[in-house]
C-alpha positions in Angstrom: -19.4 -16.4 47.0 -20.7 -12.9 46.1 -18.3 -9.8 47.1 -19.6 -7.8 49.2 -19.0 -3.7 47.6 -18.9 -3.1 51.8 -15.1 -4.1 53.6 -15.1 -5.2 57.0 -14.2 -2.0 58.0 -17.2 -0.3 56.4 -19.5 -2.7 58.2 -18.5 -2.2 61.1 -18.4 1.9 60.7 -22.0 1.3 60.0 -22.8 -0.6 62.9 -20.9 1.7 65.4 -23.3 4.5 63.9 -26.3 2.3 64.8 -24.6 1.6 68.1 -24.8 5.2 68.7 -28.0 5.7 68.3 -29.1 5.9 64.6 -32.0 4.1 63.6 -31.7 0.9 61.3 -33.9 2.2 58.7 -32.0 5.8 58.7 -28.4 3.8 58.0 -30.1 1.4 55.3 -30.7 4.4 53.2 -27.9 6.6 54.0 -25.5 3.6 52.3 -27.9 1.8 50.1 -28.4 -1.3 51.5 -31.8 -3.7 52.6 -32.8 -3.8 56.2 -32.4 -7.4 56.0 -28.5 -7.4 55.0 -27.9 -4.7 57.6 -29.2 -7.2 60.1 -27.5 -10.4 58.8 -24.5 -8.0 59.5 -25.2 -6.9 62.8 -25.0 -10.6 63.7 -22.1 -11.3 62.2 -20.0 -8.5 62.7 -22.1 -6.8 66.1 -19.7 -6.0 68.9 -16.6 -7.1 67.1 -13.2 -4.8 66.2 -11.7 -4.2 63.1 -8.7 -6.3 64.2 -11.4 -8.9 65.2 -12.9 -9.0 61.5 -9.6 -9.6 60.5 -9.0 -12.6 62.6 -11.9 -13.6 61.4 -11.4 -13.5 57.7 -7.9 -15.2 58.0 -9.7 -18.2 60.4 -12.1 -18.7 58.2 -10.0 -18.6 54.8 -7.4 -20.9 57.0 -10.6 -23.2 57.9 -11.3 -23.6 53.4 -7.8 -24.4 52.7 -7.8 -27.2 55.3 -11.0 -28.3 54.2 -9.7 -28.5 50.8 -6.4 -30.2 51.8 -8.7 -33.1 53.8 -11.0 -33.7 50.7 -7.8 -33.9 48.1 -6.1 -36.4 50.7 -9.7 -38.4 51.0 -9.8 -38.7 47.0 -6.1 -40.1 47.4 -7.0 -42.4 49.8 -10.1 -43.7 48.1 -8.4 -44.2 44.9 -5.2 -46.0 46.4 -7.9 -48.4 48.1 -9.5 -48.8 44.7 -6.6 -49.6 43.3 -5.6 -52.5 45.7 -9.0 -54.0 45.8 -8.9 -54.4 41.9 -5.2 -56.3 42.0 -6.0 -59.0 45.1 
């Protein structure tokens, strides 16, 4: 995944600006970035705290490593079935 050259905190600095009363187009070129990613960002970070970012970011990077963890353990499975069904 791309990184970003904004932190969480940054986003959501920007969106308070917007938040009071700055227009969209006026932040977008104030710190370089497209109307479109300013949006996308408003959705995901709109209304949220710094603290709430955070939570976020560890949830989701908890939510990868488990997702890893499941896949590994599927391969293991699969290939201990594989195994079995070749020697009976």
């Amino acid at each position: 995944m791309k990184r970003s050259r904004f932190s969480d905190e940054q986003i959501i600095g920007i969106l308070k600006e917007h938040q009071a009363g700055l227009s969209a187009r006026d932040l977008c070129r104030k710190h370089g970035v497209s109307e479109p990613t300013f949006y996308k960002w408003r959705s995901r970070y709109g209304g949220m705290e710094v603290s709430d970012a955070k939570r976020l970011k560890a949830l989701e990077e908890e939510n990868a490593r488990l997702k890893k963890l499941l896949a590994e353990s599927m391969m293991d499975v699969s290939a201990l079935r594989e195994m079995l069904g070749k020697n009976f």
